[in-house]
N, C-alpha and C positions, 0 to 999 in steps of 0.2 A: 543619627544612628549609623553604626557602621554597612556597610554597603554588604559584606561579609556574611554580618549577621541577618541583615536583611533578606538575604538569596537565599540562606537555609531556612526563613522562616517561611518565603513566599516556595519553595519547593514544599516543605511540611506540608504545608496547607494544601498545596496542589495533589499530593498525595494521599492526604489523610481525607481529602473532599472526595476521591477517586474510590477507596477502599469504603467509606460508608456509604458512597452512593446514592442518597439520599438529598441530594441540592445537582441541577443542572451542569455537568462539566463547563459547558461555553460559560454558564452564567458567573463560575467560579473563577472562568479564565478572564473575562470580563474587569470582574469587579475588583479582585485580591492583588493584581501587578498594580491597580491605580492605586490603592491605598497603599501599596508598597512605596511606592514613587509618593507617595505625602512624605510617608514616614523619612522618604531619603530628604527632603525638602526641597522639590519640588512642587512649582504653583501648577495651578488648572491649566494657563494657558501652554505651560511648555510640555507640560503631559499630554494635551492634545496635540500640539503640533508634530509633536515625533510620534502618535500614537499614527497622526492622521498623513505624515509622510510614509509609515510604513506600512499602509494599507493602500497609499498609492502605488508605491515599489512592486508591492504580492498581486495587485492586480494588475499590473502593465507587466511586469515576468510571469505571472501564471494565471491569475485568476481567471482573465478571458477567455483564454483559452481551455481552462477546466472548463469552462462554463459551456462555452458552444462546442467542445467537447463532448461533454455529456450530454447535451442537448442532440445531437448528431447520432450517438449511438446508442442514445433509447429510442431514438425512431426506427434508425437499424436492425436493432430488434425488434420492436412490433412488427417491423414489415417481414420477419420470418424467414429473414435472410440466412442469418447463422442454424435456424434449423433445418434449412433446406439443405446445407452444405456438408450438415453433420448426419444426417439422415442418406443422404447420397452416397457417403463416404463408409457407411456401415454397411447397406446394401451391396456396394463392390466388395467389400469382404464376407457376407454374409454365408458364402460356402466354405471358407476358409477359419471358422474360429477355433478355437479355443483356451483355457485359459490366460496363456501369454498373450495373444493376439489380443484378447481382449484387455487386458494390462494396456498394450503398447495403443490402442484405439482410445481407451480411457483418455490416457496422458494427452495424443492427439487432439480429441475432443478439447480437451480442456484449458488447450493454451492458444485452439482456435477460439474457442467462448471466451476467455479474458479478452480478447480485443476489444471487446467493450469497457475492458477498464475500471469494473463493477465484479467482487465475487462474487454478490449474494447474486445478480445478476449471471453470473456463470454457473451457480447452484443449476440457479432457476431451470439453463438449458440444456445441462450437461446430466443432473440425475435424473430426469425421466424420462430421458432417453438410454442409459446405459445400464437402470437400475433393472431391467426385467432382463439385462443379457446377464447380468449377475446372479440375479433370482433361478436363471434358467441352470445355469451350471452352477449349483449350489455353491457360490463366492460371496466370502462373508461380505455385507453390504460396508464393516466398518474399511474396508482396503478401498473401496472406492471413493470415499469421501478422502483418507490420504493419499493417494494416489493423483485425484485432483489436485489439491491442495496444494500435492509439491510444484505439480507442471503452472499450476497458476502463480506458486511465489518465483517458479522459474523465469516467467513471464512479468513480474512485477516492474518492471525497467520501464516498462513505456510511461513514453515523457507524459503522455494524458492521464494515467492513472494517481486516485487521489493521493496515493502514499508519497509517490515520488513528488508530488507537489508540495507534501507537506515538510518533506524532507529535505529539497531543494529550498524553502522559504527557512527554513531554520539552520542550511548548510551558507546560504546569501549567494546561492549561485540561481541557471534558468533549468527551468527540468528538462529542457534538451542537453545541457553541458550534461546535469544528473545521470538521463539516462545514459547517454553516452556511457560512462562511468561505470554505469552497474549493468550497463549488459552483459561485460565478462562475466560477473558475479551470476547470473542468469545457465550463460553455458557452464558453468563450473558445478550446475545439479544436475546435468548429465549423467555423470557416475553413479550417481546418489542416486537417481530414478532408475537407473538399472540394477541396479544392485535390491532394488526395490521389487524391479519384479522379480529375480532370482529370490530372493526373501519368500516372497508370496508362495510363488509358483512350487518352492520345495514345502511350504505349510502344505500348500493346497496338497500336492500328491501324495505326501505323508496320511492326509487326511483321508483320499480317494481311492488311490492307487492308482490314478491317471490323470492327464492334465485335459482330460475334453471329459466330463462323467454331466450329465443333464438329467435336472431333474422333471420326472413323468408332471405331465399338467400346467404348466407356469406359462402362462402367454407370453408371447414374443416384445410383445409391445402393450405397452399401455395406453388405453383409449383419452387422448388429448383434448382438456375443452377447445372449442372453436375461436380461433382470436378474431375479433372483425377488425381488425387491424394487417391483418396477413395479407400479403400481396405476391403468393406464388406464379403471377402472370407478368412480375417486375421482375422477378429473380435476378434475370442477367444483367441488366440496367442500375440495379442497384450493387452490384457486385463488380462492374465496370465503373460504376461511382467511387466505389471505395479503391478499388485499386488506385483509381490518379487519384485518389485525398492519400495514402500511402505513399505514392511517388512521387508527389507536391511535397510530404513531408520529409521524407528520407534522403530524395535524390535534388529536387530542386531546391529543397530547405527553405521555402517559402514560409511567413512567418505562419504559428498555426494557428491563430488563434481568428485570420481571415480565410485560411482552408477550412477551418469547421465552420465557417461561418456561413461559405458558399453553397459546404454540402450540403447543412441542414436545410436551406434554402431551397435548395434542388429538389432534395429527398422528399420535403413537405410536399411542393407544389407539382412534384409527378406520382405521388404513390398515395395524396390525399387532396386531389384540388378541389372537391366539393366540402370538406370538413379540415381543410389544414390548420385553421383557428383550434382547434378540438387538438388534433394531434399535439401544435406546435404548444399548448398552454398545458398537456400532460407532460412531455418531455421538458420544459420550462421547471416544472414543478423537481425536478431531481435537485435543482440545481440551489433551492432554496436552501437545505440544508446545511449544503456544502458552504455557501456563500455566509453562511452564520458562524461555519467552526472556522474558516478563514478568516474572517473579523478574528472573534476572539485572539487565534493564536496570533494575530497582528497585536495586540493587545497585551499578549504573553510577552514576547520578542522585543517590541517595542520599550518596554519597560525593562525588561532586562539586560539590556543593552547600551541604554539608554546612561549617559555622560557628558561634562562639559567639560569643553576643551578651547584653550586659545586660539586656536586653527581659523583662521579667516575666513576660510571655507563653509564653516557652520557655528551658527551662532550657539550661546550660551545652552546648554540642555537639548542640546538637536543629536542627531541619533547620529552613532559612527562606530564603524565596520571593530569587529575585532581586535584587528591589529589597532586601531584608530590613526588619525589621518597622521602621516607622517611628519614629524618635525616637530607637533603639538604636544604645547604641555597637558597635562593631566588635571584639572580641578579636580576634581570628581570623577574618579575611577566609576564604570560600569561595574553592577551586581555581578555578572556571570566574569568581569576578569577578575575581579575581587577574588570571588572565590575560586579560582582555579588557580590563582596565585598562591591564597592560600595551602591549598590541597597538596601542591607543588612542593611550596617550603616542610611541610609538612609531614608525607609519606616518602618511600624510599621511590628513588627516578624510575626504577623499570618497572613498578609496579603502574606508576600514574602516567607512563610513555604508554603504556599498555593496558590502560585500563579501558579504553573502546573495545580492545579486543576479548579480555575476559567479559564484558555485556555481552558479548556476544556471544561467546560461548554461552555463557547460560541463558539466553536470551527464551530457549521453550519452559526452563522451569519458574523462570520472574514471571512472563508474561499468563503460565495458569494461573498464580495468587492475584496479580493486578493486571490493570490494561495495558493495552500498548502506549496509550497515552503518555505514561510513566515515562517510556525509553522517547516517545517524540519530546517531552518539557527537558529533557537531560539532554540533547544534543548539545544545546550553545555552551555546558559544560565540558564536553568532550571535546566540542572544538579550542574551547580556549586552551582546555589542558595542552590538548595536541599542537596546537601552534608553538606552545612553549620550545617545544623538540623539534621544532621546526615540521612537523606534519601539517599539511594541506587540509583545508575542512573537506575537501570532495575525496580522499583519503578514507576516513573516518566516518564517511555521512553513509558511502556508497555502499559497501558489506551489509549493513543493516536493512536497505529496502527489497533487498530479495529477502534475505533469511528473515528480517522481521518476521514475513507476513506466513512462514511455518508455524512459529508460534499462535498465531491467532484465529486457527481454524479449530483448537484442541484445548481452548480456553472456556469455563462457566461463564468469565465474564465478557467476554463478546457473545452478542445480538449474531452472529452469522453463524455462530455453530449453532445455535438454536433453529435458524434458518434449515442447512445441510441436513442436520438429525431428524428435522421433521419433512423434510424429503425423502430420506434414506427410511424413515420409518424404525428412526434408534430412539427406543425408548429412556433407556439408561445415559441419558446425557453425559453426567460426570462420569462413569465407566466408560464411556468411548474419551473422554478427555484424556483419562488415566493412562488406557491404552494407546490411545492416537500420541501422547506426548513422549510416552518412552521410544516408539517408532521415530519420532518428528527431533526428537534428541539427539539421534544416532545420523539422521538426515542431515539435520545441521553439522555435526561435528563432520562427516565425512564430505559436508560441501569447504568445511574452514579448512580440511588436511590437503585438498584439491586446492585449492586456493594458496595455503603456504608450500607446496610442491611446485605450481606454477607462476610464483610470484607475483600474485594479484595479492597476497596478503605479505608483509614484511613486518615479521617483529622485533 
């Protein structure tokens, strides 16, 4: 069967499994690339070996270090680190608010709490600390949860967080090159979040007729259950921890995946030596998940990429890069250049030079109807297209991990906006979708006018 037809069928499938929702994604990702790889004629064993070479690759470039990653900074949060510093930080302002101030603390908060590299985790410490200064000065609670949103897809770059891992594994680079790459994309929502709060702040006064108006009764704060995992008497020791795991990582470039290995280490046995069994097998537990959808999309990638080539280098059905190994004949074209060859001959050039970039642009109103899964199965097509024109995959990968994750706070079908809305206390789910997307639309477009003004983007 042609390889061609094969890519469009196993995308179908991976879409149409996404939209009815109703079967496992992993188990879809799983299953549907093996029988694709029958269908191309490939045996068991060459299916495994490049299934099982490529699940070496994603864990020696990232997996370990997601792993002791997250492991590292769910202990960080239990031990109440991040709420000590966001609560400190509100406090020195606390004679000083209003409206904007509190905008500009929001955004603050919020791109301190991504450092754990987890939204729903950033929900967690960011709305119940900000949502009663909201409530105090009647601000609608839906600007806080976008307000968040944007400073944390601003933040999306770090090399630990899962996006960038999943995007670097489908780009075939390390999520440190990744983040590299889309840090600029990060400072480029700058503009976009001020212009946010100028947005806000003229509703609001329109609304009040002044930018401090407080509403009579609304408590200051919310009363917090008790974590027995808090360790307010570590505070400084574990905020000294993290500083050199950030200067190990940024400035020594020590590899990370032995820096988080160290800290968790550390972090357990000074802030839980009587129960760090306890600790260390709850923070363990994040990591199962994650360790499931990395399979799979090895399993994705692996198969669709997957070709035999004369190349000495790699035998008959072993997996190779894109471009494929230089000099090598072709047996067996890969699914994903098949079809971007195709698409190539096919539609007019500047439309398919450019077609990473129209996903992008519309990237808030695709990802309301379906998930973002969607845009991560469609990368190795974008890169192959893009390589045609001679574009770099870290070109084409890098735009999308910040702005992706605008889309996916304002979506029905992500689990985290169900998360945010029952923090925030928004009952109309899909009405704040509604609204959060037309905002989160104009977000992105004025992060991609900032981007092609400053030639981070090139079309």
């Amino acid at each position: 069967m042609s390889p061609t037809v094969v890519a469009i069928l196993l995308i179908v499938i991976v879409i149409a499994a996404i939209l009815w929702n109703k079967i496992p994604m992993n188990f879809i990702m799983f299953v549907v690339p093996v029988a694709c790889a029958f269908l191309l004629g490939y045996n068991l064993t060459e299916i495994s070996n490049v299934i099982l070479a490529q699940i070496a690759t994603v864990m020696k470039s990232a997996g370990w270090m997601l792993m002791f990653g997250l492991i590292y900074f769910t202990m960080l949060t239990e031990t109440g680190m991040f709420d000590t510093i966001i609560e400190r930080f509100i406090k020195l302002l606390g004679g000083k608010l209003n409206v904007v101030t509190i905008m500009v603390i929001t955004t603050i908060v919020s791109a301190v709490a991504y450092l754990t590299a987890n939204i729903s985790t950033a929900y967690l410490i960011v709305f119940p600390i900000m949502l009663p200064l909201f409530l105090r000065y009647k601000m609608d609670n839906r600007w806080l949860f976008i307000i968040c949103q944007t400073a944390i897809s601003a933040m999306c770059w770090l090399p630990w967080g899962i996006g960038v891992v999943n995007s670097a594994m489908m780009a075939g680079v390390s999520p440190e090159e990744l983040a590299k790459a889309s840090m600029p994309w990060g400072a480029a929502f700058i503009p976009a979040i001020i212009l946010q709060w100028v947005y806000f702040a003229m509703v609001y006064r329109k609304q009040n007729g002044s930018l401090s108006i407080q509403a009579a009764g609304v408590a200051e704060e919310k009363e917090k259950e008790a974590n027995p995992n808090n360790r307010p008497k570590l505070f400084w020791f574990n905020l000294i921890v993290f500083a050199i795991v950030v200067y190990l990582l940024a400035v020594i470039k020590m590899p990370s995946y032995i820096v988080f290995i160290g800290a968790s280490i550390v972090t357990a046995m000074v802030n839980y030596r009587t129960d760090f069994g306890k600790i260390w097998n709850k923070a363990g537990m994040t990591f199962f998940n994650v360790l499931i959808m990395l399979f799979a999309i090895c399993f994705y990638l692996a198969v669709f990429n997957m070709c035999r080539t004369t190349d000495p280098s790699g035998a008959a059905g072993s997996l190779v890069s894109l471009s494929v190994a230089k000099g090598a004949e072709v047996l067996k074209p890969s699914m994903v250049s098949s079809l971007a060859d195709t698409l190539v001959t096919h539609f007019p050039p500047f439309l398919m030079k450019n077609m990473y970039v129209i996903f992008l642009l519309v990237v808030v109103p695709v990802i309301y109807f379906v998930p973002y899964q969607l845009y991560n199965a469609m990368y190795p097509v974008f890169i192959s297209i893009g390589a045609a024109f001679g574009l770099g995959s870290m070109a084409i990968i890098a735009p999308f991990v910040c702005n992706l994750a605008l889309a996916t706070s304002n979506t029905p079908m992500n689990s985290a906006t169900y998360v945010g809305c029952s923090l925030l206390d928004i009952k109309d789910v899909k009405g704040y979708c509604t609204y959060a997307g037309k905002m989160m639309f104009v977000t992105n477009l004025v992060v991609m006018l900032v981007a092609i003004a400053t030639g981070l983007l090139k079309l």
